[in-house]
C-alpha positions in Angstrom: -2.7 13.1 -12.4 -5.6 12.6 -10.7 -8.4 12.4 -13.1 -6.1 10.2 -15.4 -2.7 9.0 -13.9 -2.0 7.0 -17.0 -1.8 10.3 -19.4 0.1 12.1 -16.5 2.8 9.1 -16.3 2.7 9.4 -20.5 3.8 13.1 -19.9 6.2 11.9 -17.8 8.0 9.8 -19.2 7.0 8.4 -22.6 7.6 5.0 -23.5 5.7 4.1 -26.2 3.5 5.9 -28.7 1.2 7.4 -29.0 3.5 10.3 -27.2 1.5 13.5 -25.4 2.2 16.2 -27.1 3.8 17.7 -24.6 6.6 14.5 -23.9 9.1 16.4 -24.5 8.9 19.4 -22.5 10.0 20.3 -19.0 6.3 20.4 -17.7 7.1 20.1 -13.9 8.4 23.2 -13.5 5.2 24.6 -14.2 3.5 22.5 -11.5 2.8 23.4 -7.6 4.8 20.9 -5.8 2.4 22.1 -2.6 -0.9 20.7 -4.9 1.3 17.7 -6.7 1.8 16.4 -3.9 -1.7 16.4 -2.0 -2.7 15.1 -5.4 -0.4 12.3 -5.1 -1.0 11.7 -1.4 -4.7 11.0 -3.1 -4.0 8.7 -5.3 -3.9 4.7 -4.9 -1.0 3.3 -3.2 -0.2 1.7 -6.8 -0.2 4.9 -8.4 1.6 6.5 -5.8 4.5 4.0 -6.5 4.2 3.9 -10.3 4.6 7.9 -10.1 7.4 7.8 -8.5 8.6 5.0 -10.0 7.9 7.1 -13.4 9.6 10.6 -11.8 13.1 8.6 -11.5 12.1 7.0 -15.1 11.9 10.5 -16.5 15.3 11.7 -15.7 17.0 8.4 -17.0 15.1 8.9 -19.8 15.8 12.4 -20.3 19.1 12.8 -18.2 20.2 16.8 -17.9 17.5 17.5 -20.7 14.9 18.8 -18.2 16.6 18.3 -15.0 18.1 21.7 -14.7 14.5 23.4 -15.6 12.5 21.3 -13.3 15.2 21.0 -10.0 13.2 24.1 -8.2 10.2 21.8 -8.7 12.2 18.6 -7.1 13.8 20.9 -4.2 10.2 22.0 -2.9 8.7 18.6 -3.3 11.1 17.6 -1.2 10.5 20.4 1.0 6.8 19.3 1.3 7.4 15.7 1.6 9.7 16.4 4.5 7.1 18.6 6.0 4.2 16.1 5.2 6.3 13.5 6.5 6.2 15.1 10.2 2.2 14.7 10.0 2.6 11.5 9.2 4.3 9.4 11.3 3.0 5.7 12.5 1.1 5.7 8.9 1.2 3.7 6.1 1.3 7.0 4.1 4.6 8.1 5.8 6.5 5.1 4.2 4.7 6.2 0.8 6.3 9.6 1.6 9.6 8.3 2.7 9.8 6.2 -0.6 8.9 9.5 -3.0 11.5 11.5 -1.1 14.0 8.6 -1.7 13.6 8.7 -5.0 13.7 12.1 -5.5 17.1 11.7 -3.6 18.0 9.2 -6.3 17.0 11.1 -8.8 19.5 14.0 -7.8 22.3 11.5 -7.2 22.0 10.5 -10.4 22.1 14.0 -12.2 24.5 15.1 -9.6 27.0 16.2 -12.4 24.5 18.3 -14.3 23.1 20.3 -11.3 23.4 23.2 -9.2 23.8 23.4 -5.5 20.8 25.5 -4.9 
């Protein structure tokens, strides 16, 4: 994501060709949500948004595919958003934050039906 947000976002949701070869797997569960997320506090606020914008795309895209692998990623980026969120406050960055978190919620609203309460 950081050296090349535009083959990360490929990864995430794939669009168009040419695919990453790895499109179709559940590849966030294999991430650190701790370092994803100081990686993403790094980027450009426009590639913050389109990030996020992409997470929510991924599970529309993919519905209850991946969203069962990957939740224990989504519950502890949560957990460090909320966390990061508390350092945060008066910033610009916190509303960046509050938006990722939102759509995180949105993407478990959505999937409700395919999840576990964990």
């Amino acid at each position: 994501m950081k050296e090349n947000t535009e083959e990360f976002i490929k990864i995430l949701c794939p669009i168009s060709k040419p695919y990453n070869k790895n499109y179709n797997m559940p590849v966030l569960k294999y991430l650190n949500a701790e370092k994803f997320l100081e990686t993403w506090l790094n980027l450009k606020p426009a590639l913050r948004e389109l990030v996020s914008n992409e997470l929510v795309e991924r599970y529309k895209y993919f519905g209850m595919r991946f969203i069962k692998d990957e939740q224990v990623f989504l519950n502890k980026l949560k957990k460090e958003i909320a966390q990061e969120k508390e350092h945060k406050k008066g910033k610009v960055s916190y509303l960046h934050l509050d938006n990722l978190e939102k759509k995180i919620e949105e993407i478990f609203a959505n999937n409700a039906s395919h999840l576990n309460n964990t």
